[in-house]
N, C-alpha and C positions, 0 to 999 in steps of 0.2 A: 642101459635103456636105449633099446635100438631104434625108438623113432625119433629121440634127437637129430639122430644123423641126417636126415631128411630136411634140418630146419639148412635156412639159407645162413653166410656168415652175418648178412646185415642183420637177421634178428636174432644173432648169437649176440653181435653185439648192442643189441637194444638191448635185452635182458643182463648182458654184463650189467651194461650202466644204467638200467633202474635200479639194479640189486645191489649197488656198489652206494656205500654210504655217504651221504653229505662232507664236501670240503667243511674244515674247521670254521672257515672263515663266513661260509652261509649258514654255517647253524648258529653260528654269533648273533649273525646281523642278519634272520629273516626277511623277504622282503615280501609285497601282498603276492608276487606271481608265485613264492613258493607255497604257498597256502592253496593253489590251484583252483577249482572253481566255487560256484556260490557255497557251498555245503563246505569246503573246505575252509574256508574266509569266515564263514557262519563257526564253525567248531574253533577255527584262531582266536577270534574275537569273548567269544564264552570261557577258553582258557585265557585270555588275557584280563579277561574282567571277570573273572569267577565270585571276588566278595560282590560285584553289584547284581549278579546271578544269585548266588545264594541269598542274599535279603530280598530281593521279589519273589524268590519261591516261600522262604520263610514265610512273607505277609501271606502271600495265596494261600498257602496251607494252614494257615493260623483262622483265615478269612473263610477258606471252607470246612476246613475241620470243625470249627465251632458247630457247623451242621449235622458236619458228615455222622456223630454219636444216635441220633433221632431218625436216621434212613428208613432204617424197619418198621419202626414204626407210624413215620410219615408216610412212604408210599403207597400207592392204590392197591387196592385188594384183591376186583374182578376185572372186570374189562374183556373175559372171555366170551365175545358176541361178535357177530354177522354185523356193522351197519348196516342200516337199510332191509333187514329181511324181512321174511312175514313176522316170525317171533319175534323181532326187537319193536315190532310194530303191535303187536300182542301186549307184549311189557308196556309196554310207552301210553296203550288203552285202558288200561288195567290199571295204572298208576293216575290217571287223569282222572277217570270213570268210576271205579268200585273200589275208592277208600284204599292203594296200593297192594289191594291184591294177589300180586305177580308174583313171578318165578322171581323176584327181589323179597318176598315177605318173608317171613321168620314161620315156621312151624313148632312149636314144643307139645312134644309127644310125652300125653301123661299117662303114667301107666300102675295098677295097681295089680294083686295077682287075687286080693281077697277084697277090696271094694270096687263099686263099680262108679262111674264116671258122675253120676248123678249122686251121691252120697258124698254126706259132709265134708270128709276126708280129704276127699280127690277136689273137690269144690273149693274147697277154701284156698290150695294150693291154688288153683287156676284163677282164684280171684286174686291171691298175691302177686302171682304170673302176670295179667290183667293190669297190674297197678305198677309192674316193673314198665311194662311198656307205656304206660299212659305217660310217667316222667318222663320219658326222651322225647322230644317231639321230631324224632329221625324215623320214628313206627306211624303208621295212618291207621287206618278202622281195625279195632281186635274181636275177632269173630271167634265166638267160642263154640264149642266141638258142636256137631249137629247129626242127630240122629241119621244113618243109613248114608251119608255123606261122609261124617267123619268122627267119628263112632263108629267099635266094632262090632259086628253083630253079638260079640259074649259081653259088650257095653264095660268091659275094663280098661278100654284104650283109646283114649281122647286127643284131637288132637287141636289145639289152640295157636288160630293164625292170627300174627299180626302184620298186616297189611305196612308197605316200602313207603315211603316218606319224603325219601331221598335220593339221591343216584345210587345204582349198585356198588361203586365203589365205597360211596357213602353205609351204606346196609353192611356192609362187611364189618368194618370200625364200629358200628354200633352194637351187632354181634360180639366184637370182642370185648366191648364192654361191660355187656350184661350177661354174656352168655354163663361166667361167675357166680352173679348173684342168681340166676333162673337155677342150673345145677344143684345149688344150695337149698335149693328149697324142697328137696327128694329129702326123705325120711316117713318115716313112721310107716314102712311096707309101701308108700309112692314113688315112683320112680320118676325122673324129671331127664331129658333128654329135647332138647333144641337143635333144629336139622333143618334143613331144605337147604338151597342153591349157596345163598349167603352162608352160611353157618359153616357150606362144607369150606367154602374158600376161607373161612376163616381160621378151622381146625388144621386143611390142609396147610395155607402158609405159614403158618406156627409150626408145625412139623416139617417142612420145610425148610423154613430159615432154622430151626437145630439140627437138623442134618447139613446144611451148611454152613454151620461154625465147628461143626463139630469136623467137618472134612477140611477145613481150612488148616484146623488144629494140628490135623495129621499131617497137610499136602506140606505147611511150611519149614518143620523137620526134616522132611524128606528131601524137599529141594534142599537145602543148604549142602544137605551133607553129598549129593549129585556135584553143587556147584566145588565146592572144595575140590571133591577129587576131577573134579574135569579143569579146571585152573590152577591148582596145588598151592593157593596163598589164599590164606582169610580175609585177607584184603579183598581182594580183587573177586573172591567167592560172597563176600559184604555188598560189595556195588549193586547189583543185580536186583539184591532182595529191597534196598532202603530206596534206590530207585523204583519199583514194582507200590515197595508201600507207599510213597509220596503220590504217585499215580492214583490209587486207590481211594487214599485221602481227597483226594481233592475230586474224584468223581464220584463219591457219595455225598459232599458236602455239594457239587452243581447238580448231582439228581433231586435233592433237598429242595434247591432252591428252582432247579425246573418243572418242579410237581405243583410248585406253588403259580405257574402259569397253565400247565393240565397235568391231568392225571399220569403220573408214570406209574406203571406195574412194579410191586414189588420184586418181581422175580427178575426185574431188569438188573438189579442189584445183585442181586444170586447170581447171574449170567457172565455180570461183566467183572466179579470177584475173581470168580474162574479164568474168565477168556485176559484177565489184564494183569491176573499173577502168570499166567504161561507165555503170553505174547509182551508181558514186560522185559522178563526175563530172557528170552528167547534174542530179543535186542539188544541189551544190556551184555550178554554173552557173545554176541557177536562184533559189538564194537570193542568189548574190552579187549578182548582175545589179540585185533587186528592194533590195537592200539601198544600191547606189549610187544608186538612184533616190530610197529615200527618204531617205537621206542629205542628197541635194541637195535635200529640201524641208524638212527639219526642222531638221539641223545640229547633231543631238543624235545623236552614237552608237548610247545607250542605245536611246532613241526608235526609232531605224532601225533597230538590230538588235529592236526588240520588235514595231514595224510588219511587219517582212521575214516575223518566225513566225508572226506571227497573221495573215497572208493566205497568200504562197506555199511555209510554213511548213506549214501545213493540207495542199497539196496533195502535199507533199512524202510525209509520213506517209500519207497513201492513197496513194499509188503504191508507197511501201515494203508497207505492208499486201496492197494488191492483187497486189503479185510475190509474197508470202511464203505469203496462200494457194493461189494459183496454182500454186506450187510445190508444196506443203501434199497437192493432189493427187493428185500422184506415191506417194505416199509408200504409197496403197490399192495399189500393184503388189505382189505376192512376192517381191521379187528385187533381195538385198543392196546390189547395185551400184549398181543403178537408184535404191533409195531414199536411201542415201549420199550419191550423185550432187548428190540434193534437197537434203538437211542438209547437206551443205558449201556450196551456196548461200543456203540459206536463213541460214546464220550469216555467211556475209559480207556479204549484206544486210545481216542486223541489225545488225554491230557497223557496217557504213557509216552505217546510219541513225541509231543512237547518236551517231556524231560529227559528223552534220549536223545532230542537235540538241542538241548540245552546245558539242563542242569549237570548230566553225565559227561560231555563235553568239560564242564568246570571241573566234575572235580576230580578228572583225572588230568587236566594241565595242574592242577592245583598239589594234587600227589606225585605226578611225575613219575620215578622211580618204588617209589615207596607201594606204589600201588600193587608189587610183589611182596610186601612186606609178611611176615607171616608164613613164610615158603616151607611148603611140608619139604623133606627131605625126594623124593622121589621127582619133584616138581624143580628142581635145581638147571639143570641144562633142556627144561622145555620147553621147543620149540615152536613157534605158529605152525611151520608145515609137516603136517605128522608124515615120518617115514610109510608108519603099516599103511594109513590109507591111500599115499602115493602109488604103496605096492597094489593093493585093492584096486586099483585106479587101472594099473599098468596089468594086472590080472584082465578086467575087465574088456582096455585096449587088443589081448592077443587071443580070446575066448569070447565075444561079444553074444554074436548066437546061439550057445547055452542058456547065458546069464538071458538074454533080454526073454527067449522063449518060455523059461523056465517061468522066470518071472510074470507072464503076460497071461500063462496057463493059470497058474495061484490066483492070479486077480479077478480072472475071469471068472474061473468056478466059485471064486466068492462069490465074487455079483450074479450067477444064476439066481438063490434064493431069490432076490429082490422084485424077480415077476409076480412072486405068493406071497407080498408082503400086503399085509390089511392092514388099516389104521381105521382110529376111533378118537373121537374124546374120553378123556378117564372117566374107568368107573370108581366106585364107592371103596373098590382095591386099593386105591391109592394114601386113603385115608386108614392111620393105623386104627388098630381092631379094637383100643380103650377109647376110643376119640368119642366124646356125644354122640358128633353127630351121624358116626358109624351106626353105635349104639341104638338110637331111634330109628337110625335106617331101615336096621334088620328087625325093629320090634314090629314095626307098621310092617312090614312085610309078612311075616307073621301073622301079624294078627287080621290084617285085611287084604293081602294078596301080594302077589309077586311084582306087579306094575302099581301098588298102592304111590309109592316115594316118587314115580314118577308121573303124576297124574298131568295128560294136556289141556291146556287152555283153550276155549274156543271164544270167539267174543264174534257176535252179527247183530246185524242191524233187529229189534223188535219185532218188528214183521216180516221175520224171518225167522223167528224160536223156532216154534212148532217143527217146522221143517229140518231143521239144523238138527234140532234134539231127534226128530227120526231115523236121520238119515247117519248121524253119527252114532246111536245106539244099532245099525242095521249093517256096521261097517268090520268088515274081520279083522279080529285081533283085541277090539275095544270090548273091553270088559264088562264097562258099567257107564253110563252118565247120567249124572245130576240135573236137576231141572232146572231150564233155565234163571238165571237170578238178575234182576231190575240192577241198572245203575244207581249207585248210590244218590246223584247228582243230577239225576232226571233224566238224563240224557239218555239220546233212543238206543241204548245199546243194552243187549244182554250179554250172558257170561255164563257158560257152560262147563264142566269139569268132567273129564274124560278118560277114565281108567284104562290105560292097554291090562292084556292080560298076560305081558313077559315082564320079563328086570328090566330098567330104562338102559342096561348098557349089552343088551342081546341084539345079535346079529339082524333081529328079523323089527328090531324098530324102526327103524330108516323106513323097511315097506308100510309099517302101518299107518306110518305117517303119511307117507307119498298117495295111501290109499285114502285116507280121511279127508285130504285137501282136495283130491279127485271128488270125491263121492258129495261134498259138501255145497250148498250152494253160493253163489258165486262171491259175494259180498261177504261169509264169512272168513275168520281167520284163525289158526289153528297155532298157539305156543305152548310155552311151560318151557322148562329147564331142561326136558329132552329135547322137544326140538327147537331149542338155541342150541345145543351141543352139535344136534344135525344139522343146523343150518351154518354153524360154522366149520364142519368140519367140509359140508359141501364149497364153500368158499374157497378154502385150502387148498383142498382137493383142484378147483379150477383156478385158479393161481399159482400151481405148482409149476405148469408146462412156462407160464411164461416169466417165472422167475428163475427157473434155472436156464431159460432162454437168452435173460439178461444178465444173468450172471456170466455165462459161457460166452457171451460176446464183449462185455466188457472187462474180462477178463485176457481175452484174446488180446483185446486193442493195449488195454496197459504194458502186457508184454512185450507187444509190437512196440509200442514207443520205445520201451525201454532200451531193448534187446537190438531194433535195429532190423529182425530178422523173421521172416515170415512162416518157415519151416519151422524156426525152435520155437517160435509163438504158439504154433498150434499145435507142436510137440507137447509142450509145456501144458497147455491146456488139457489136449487130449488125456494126458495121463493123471491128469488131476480130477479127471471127470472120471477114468477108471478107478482110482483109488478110492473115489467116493465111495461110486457102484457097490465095489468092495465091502466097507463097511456098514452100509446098507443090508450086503447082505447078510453081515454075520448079525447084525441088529434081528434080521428078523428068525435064523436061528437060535437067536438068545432069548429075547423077549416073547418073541409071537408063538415058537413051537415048544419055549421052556429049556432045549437045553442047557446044561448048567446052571436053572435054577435054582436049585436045593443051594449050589455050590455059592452063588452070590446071594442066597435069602430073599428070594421072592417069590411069589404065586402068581403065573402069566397070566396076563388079561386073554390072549390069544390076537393080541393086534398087538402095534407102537402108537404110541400118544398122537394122536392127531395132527398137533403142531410140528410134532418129527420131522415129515419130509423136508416141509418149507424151511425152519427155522436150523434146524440140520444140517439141511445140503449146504444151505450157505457158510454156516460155521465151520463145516467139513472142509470145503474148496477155498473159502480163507484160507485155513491152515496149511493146505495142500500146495496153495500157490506162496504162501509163506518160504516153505522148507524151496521150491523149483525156485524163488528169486533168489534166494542166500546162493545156491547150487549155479545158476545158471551166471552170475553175476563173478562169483568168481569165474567161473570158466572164459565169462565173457572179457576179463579184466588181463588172463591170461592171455587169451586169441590177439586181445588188442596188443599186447606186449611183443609176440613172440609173430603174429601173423602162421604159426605152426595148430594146423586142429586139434594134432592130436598130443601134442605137446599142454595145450589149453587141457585137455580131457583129464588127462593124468594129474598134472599140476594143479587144478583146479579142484581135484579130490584130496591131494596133498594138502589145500589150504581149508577146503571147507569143511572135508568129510568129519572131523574130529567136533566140530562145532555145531555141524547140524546131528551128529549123533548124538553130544549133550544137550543140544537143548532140547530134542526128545524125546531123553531118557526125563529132564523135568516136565514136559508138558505131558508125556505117559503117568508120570507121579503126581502128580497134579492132578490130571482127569481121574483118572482110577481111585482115587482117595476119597471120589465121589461114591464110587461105587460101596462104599461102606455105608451110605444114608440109607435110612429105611425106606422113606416116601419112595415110591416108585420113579414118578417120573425124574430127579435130580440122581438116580441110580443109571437111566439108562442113558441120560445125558451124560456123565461119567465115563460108563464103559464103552458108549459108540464113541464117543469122543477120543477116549481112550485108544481102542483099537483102531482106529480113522488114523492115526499119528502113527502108532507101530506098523500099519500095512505102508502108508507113505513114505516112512524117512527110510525103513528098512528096504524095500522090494521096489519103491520107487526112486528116490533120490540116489539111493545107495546103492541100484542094480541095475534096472532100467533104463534112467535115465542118462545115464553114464554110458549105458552101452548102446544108447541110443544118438549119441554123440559120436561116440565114436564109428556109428554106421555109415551116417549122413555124413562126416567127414566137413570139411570146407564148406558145404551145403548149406551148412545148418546156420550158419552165420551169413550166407549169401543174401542178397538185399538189391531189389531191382534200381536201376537209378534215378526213374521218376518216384519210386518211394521212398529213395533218401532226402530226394528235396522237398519232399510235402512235410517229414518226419523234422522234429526237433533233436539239432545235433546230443544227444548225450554218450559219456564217456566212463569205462567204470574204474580209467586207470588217473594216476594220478598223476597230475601234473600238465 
């Protein structure tokens, strides 16, 4: 390796004597300086008291688990809305004013093919229908089907609303309550089918959450059998996962109990299942890995678990920090769902990160040696610093501008796509094609028009109908509207109903709408469940520039602290901001243009889920600055050893590369095992997640960013000296 020759004799001999084992006589009789800084004293102290460790995780877990079984079915249901917009201001009038109304009421589409609405048949069903909703008092005014309104013109297809009661999160639960007993009342040639806004959230997160047990089912097989062969002991391949599941435990048992102060999204739970089996593991792999190594040099537990925190212990805690603000984000959107979404992640982060400096900590002072126990044959003489990746490393060192070009070309032409990438709220696609509320979907469409399911809500002042009802019936696109209808409550408001004449999830809604508010006068107000989807998706849309604006900058600055160094900082970021790009783009040849639909089982909407960009990127550039801190931390731990760049570059691939390739190869298993869910959107968070990790650890951590180290040379670690003084000293070597 020719660019040893270049280090000086003083950092031959630094790295002699880091690398040269503990006298007998200090691994006997530890003292606090061996233990090195806070993280290191922090991981001594957890192996020294491991039983008083393991009984306060026991209580917490005993304390949240008793919750964590009722997750699914405690959490909130919708929460997909715009604070503050004209629609949430729509719903909000609707529910005060005309008996609940709203894009929150319940629709049951009754249908017959040989009676019609008005005959006993169909009638008697609608009065049973009728008396299901009158017992819950979560339903307000039940208005039954009405000529040329809601009724079809061949008078076989009826449709029976019952007006919201409740918050929409509240409407969701109460749909699944009864949406059973309403079903059940289809026979005798009548069809019974329950639909609108609620109902769909209802069908959809049921299908939903079983594509997410059912992907769990698959993801946690798969990992194991990953971890085994990337550690070669059951032991040590065990940590990871009972670590990852304590985490889990106890962040479905504190969503439980933070839902009972607001509403969390159920899918916060779906999110952070995912995001806290791959980023558990991903730590768990990282420390164990650093913890056999120095085990084999010290032969002091204590010692090894105190060495493990006070180097890849450090890097641990910035990559949890850097996901949590990353996440942190999100949270600047309006809209419940979305921010929930974050806080259900963000708390299973943390309780992971809790027991990766804690619990993990115990119980490998506690195992010791034994922690190989289990040792496949092939795992016998392995080592922390892999040979091949050193070579890979020292490849990279004498061929750098291949690799980095090569590499920069791929990423790039991924991320073209991403200029033609359209997003939307889900359509009715999402929902499988036995579901109710599919079923009523496409009957009402059918039978009363293509914009039937999405009809808009207009609500003005009284003495403004007349004009509203003209000027809305005179507006292009609008099919049909209803005359206006009295407040239930006296109060001066009317309520207009406003058929477009597309599917509520067409390309050309957005303008109809833009045109209806224009056209209308001034005081009136234009919602329904299309446009809260538009009005949230316009939010997103304008909080996307300045969430990935705070994400890219405080991303930036964590590095800096960390790193010390302003070049790798914005190296670092930079290319994490490419990889995103990246996956991005291949999202939207997957999703948006269909390729390889057939191949993963789905029918393209011709967009990404709306929430995509926002809730994505961040989740993306997590990940991204995940794998760059593991990567960059050794290198930096190296530099600081050896004072050689390019000695740090090579050696640093020696130690990490093997580590950041397992962990993934789990978190590609992991995400991808999503990709097997039906529901759409939990499919395409899967496989962009998925590929977002294979374009990173491969072409960036593993190509790039390695030969991008070795370009900048000494540079990259250079550090002005009014910016070391303002910087807090940190160190990623040990001791």
């Amino acid at each position: 390796m020719g660019y040893l020759r270049k280090e000086s004799r003083v950092s031959s001999r630094k790295l002699a004597t880091a690398d040269r084992p503990p006298s007998r006589a200090s691994a006997a009789a530890p003292t606090s300086a061996d233990f090195g800084g806070i993280l290191g004293r922090l991981g001594a102290t957890m192996a020294g008291r491991a039983g008083w460790v393991f009984g306060v995780w026991l209580i917490a877990l005993v304390a949240l688990g008793a919750a964590a079984p009722s997750v699914f079915s405690s959490l909130a249901g919708a929460g997909w809305q715009a604070n503050g917009s004209e629609s949430v201001q729509v719903r909000e009038l609707a529910q005060e004013h005309f008996g609940g109304n709203s894009s929150a009421s319940v629709q049951v589409v009754v249908h017959s093919d040989t009676e019609q609405v008005t005959d006993p048949a169909v009638a008697r069903v609608l009065d049973e229908a009728t008396a299901v909703f009158a017992a819950d008092p979560r339903f307000g005014e039940v208005i039954a089907p009405q000529p040329g309104m809601t009724i079809s013109p061949d008078g076989h297809t009826g449709i029976l609303i019952a007006g919201a009661n409740a918050s929409t999160d509240d409407m969701v639960k109460a749909v699944d309550d009864v949406k059973g007993e309403l079903t059940a009342l289809s026979g005798d040639g009548v069809e019974v089918y329950p639909t609108g806004a609620s109902a769909l959230w209802s069908d959809f997160n049921k299908a939903n959450h079983d594509a997410m047990i059912k992907a769990e089912m698959v993801s946690w097989p798969v990992t194991m059998a990953i971890m085994v062969l990337a550690f070669g002991s059951l032991v040590a391949a065990g940590l990871p996962l009972l670590l990852t599941l304590a985490g889990l435990v106890a962040s479905a048992g504190g969503l439980v109990l933070l839902n009972t102060v607001t509403p969390i999204s159920v899918w916060a739970m779906n999110f952070a299942m995912m995001f806290a089996l791959a980023l558990g593991i991903d730590y768990a792999l990282f420390l164990v890995s650093r913890f056999r190594d120095a085990l084999g040099k010290t032969g002091d537990p204590r010692l090894a678990v105190a060495e493990t925190m006070d180097t890849a212990g450090k890097a641990v805690v910035l990559s949890g920090v850097t996901v949590l603000v990353s996440l942190s984000a999100v949270l600047l959107v309006p809209a419940p769902a979305v921010r929930t979404m974050a806080v259900g992640i963000m708390l299973a982060v943390a309780f992971v990160l809790a027991a990766t400096l804690t619990l993990l900590p115990a119980a490998l002072g506690k195992l010791g040696p034994k922690v190989n126990a289990g040792s496949l044959p092939f795992a016998k003489r392995q080592q922390h610093r892999s040979p091949r990746f050193a070579a890979w490393g020292t490849l990279l060192h004498k061929h750098p501008w291949p690799f980095a070009i090569g590499a920069v070309v791929v990423l790039v032409g991924l991320s073209i796509p991403v200029f033609g990438l359209k997003v939307a709220m889900p359509s009715i696609q999402v929902v499988p094609t036995n579901a109710p509320v599919r079923q009523g979907y496409e009957l009402v469409q059918a039978q009363m028009g293509e914009g039937a399911p999405g009809m808009l809500q207009i609500i003005a002042p009284t003495s403004e109908a007349d004009a509203t009802a003209a000027a809305a019936a005179a507006t292009e696109g609008i099919a049909m509207v209803t005359p206006p209808m009295p407040a239930i409550d006296g109060s001066d408001y009317v309520m207009l109903q406003a058929m477009p004449n597309v599917d509520p999830s067409d390309d050309s809604m957005g303008s109809i709408v833009d045109r209806l508010r224009a056209d209308l006068p001034e005081q009136a107000r234009v919602g329904g469940a299309p446009a809260e989807n538009l009005d949230l998706q316009q939010a997103l849309n304008d909080y996307l520039p300045i969430i990935v604006a705070v994400i890219l900058a405080l991303g930036f600055l964590l590095l800096l602290i960390a790193l010390q160094a302003p070049l790798i900082a914005i190296l670092g970021t930079v290319v994490s901001l490419l990889s995103t790009a990246a996956a991005f783009g291949v999202a939207k040849l997957i999703f948006q243009d269909g390729h390889g639909a057939s191949l993963l089982g789905f029918t393209p909407q011709g967009f990404l889920d709306g929430w995509g960009p926002v809730f994505f990127f961040a989740m993306i550039f997590a990940i991204a600055m995940d794998y760059t801190v593991f990567l960059l931390s050794t290198v930096k731990e190296q530099y600081e050893r050896t004072g050689d760049a390019a000695a740090a570059q090579v050696e640093g691939m020696g130690h990490s590369g093997r580590v950041i390739f397992a962990a993934a190869a789990v978190m590609v298993g992991v995400f991808f095992s999503f990709a097997l869910a039906d529901p759409l959107p939990p499919k395409e968070m899967g496989v962009i997640l998925g590929v977002a990790v294979l374009l990173d650890a491969i072409l960036v951590r593993l190509v790039l960013l390695p030969a991008l180290l070795r370009l900048t040379g000494h540079a990259a670690w250079w550090s002005p000296a009014w910016l070391r003084r303002i910087l807090p000293k940190i160190s990623f070597s040990h001791g």
